[in-house]
N, C-alpha and C positions, 0 to 999 in steps of 0.2 A: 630180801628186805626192801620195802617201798617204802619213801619217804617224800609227802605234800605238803607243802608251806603254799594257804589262801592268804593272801595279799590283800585287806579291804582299804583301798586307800583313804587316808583322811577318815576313816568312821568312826573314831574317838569325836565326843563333842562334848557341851556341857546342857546342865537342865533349860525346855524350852521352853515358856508360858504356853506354849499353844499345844503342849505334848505333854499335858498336865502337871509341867515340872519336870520331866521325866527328862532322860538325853534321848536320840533317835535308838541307839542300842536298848536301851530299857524300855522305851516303847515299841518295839518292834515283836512283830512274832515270828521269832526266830527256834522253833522247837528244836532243831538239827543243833544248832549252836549250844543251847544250854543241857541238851544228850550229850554231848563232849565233855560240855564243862562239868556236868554231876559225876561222869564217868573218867574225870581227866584231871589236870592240875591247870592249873590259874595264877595267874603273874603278873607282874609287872614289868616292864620293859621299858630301856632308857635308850631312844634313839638318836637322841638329839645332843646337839655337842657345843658348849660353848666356842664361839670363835666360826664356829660353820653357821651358814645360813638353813632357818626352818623351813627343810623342803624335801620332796621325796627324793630324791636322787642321793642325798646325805644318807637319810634313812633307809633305802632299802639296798643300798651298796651294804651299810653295815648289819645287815639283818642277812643276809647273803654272805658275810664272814668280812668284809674290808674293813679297818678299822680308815673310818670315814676321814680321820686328823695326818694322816698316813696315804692312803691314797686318794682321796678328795681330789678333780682334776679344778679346783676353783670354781667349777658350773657343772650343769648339765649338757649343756649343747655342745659340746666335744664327743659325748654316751652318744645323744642322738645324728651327729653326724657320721658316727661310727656305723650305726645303724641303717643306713642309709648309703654307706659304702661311699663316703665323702672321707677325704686325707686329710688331714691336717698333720701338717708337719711342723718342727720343734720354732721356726719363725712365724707360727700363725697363730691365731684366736677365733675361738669360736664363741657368737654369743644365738643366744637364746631372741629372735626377731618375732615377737606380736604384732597380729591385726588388732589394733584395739579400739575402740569407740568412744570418741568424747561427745562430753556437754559441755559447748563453748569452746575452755580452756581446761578441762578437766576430766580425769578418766572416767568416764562412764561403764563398759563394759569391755575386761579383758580376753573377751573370746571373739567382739563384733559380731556377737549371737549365733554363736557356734555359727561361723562361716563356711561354707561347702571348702570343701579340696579346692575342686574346680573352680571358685569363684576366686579363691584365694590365688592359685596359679593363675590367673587372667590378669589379678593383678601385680603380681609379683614378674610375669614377661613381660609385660609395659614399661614398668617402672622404672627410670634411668637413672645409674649414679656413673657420674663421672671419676671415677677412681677405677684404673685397670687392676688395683690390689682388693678390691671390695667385690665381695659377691652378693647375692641373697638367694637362698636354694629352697623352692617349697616341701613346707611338709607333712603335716596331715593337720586341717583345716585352719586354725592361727597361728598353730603352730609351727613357725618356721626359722631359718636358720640363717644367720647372715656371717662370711667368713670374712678375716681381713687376712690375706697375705703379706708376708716381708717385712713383720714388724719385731720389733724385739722387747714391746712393751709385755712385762707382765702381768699376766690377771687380776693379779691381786691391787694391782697398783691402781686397776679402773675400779670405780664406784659406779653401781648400778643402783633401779630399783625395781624391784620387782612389780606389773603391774596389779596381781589379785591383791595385794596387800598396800596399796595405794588407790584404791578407789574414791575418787569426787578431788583428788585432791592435783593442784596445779599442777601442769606438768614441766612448767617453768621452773620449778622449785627442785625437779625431782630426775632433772636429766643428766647423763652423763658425767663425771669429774674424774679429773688425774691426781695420784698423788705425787708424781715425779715431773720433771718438766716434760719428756718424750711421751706420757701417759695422760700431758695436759692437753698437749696437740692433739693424739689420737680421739680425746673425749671432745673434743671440739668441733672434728670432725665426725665425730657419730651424731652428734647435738645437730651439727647442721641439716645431715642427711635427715634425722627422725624429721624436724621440723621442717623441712623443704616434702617430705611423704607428704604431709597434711594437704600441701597444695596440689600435689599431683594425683595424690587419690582422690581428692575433691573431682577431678577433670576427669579421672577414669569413670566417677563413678557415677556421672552424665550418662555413661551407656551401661558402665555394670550394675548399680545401682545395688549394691553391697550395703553395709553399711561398718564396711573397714575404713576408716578415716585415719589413721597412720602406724606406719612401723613402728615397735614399742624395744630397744633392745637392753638387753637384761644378762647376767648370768656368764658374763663372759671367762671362756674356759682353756686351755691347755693339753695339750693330748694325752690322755690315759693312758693308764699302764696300769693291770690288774697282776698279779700270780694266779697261772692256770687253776682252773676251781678242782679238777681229776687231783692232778700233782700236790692239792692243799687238803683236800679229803678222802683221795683215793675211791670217790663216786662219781660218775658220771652225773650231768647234769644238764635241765631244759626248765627255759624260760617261757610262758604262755602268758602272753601280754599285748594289747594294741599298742601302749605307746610307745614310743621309740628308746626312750630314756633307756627301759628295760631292756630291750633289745639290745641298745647299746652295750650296757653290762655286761651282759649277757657276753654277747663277742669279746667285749676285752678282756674277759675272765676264759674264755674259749667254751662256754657254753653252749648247748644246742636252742635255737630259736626259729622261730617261723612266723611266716605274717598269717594271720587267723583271716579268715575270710570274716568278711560283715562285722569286727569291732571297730570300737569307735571310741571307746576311754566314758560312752557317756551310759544314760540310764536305760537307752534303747538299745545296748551293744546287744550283738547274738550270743547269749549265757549258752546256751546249746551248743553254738562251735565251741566258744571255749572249750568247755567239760570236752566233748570230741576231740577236739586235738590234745589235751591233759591227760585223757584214758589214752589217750593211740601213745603218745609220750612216754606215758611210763611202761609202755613194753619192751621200750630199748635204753631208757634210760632209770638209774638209781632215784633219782632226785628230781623234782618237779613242782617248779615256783609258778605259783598261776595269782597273777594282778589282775584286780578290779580293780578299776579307777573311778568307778560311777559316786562312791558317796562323796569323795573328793568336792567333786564337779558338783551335787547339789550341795554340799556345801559352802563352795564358793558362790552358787545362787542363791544362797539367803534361804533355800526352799527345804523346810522343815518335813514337811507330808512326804516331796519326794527322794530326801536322804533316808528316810524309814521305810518307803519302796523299795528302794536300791539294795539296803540292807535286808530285808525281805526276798529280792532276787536271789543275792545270793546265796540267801538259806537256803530256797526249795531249788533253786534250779543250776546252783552247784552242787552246794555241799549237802543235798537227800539221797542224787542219784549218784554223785562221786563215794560216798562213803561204802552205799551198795555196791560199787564196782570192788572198791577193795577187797571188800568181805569175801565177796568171789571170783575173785582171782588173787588172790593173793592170800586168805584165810585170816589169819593173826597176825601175819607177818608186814606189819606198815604202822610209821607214825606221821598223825595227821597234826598239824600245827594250824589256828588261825590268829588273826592279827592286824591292827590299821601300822600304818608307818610313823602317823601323826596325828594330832589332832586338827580339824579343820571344825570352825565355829561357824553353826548358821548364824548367829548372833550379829557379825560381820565380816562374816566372810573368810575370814584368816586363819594361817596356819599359826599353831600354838606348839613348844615343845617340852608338856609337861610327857613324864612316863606314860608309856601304852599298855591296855588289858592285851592278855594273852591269854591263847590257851592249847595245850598240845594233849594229846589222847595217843591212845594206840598200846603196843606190845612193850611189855614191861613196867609201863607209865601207871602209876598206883593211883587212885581217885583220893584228893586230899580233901573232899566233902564239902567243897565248895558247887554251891547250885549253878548259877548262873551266868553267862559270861556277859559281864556289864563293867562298865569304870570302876562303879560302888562296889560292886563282888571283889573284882580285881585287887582293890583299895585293902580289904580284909587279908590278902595274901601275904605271907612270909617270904613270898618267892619272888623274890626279886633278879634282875640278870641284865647287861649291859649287850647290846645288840650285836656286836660282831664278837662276844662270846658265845652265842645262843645255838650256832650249829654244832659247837663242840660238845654242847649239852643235849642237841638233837640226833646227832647220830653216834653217842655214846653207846658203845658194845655193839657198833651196826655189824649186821653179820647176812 
């Protein structure tokens, strides 16, 4: 028995004037998707957790079975340093470091328009902090990661703010804070460092000519600790993801992962490797989590057209030729699950943590005659499930 969970990040949205009212799921032509869902059941899913922050790392730990209030490591950038085969030990922090771009004194763009790798490390080995306990480690395009060693402030005690969900807004208002006095110092020192980036990447960027204008840091986190995923479901299991977060999980849970050649988390990733590496995956493993990240990311850019592209990618050029693999090679025997983690609103941009559509198909899974997989279809459902109960209900009678 083969069992697929497609990851569409962010694809949940709300209705758009320019998409006739519609959300980008309802205007999309997603034939693959609403064959499942005629053929499958349809849900609602609650990923989101009072007290946690609205963001995928919360969501797709518990959608992957971790009860997010339980194991939450405070952030994500502890996942992705994990990922990346960086230590953090029980005296360190890891936060979440943005290229991001302002106007004036105010965030303008959280990605610095999707900045190359490469431009990003150019500026990231220039850049000097005087602290032999501060690092900043690049890591794929704004995303990067800055650690502090030797401290024994805890995560929780720092106040961040995340930058997608602060756009145009001062960044005076919105830096760094402690709630302890040792957590007031440490915030103060991060406030200086972002705000001394401004002027040094200003000078860098005389030759690089980027347009990363300062370190943004965010999400600051604590080292993980997962129960192995085999030893919790007695299946093997692989993650197919570009970005790191997943990865990250991925290892802390003892997961199998791999870097996919040519993704990118955006709307141009190579869907072909994916699926490639997803089919070659489940020959040796039970379980097989494969993330898009691309509706995400349009819709964090406002761009209505191409989150219904993105969601369009991965109708035909996952889930048409993945579904045909299953059938032949594996016959009856697999259940396919799809799903966003959250909602992201082209509207402005932000993540939102009302319940997600779901939909799962496959062997034994009885069609409860619901059509379509949209919010509104969704919304009609009896079938409601809280997200780190959802694989006990997924691989129920796995055999």
């Amino acid at each position: 028995m083969k069992y697929v969970i497609v990851l569409c990040d962010g694809m949940a949205d709300f209705p758009i004037p320019i998409l006739e009212n519609k959300t980008p799921l309802e205007y999309a032509y997603i034939p693959n998707m609403h064959f499942l869902a005629k053929n499958g059941q349809v849900g609602k899913m609650k990923t989101i957790f009072e007290n946690l922050p609205i963001e995928s790392a919360v969501a797709n730990m518990g959608i992957l079975g971790y009860e997010p209030s339980v194991y939450y490591p405070n952030g994500r950038a502890s996942f992705e340093a994990l990922a990346q085969g960086i230590a953090i030990g029980d005296n360190n922090l890891a936060f979440r470091c943005n290229l991001i771009s302002l106007n004036h004194d105010k965030i303008k763009d959280f990605t610095s328009a999707n900045i190359s790798d490469g431009h990003a490390k150019n500026l990231i080995s220039h850049f000097k902090i005087n602290n032999a306990d501060i690092k900043i480690f690049p890591g794929q395009s704004y995303r990067n990661l800055l650690i502090v060693r030797n401290t024994d402030v805890c995560p929780k005690d720092i106040i961040t703010s995340p930058p997608h969900m602060n756009i145009k807004k001062s960044i005076k208002d919105i830096l760094p804070q402690g709630r302890t006095p040792e957590s007031k110092k440490l915030a103060k020192i991060l406030s200086e460092l972002m705000l001394d980036s401004i002027n040094q990447l200003s000078s860098l960027n005389k030759y690089y000519k980027t347009e990363g204008d300062m370190f943004w840091l965010w999400s600051p986190s604590s080292t993980p600790s997962l129960p192995n995923f085999y030893e919790k479901y007695n299946l093997s299991g692989s993650i197919v993801a570009a970005l790191d977060f997943l990865k990250g999980i991925g290892a802390a849970a003892n997961m199998n992962f791999e870097d996919v050649p040519d993704t990118n988390g955006y709307i141009d990733t190579s869907y072909e490797n994916k699926l490639k590496y997803a089919i070659k995956s489940l020959e040796t493993n039970d379980f097989v989590y494969i993330h898009i990240n691309a509706p995400d990311e349009e819709g964090h850019n406002r761009n209505a057209l191409n989150k219904v592209k993105s969601i369009e990618n991965i109708d035909h050029k996952i889930l048409g030729p993945l579904i045909l693999n299953l059938r032949e090679q594996y016959g009856n025997n697999f259940r396919l699950a799809i799903l966003p983690d959250h909602y992201t609103a082209v509207k402005d941009g932000k993540h939102y943590g009302f319940d997600v559509p779901f939909l799962v198909y496959g062997k034994d899974i009885q069609s409860d005659k619901l059509n379509e997989f949209t919010e509104k279809e969704a919304a009609k459902s009896k079938f409601n499930i809280i997200s780190y109960n959802f694989l006990n209900y997924f691989f129920k009678n796995n055999v």
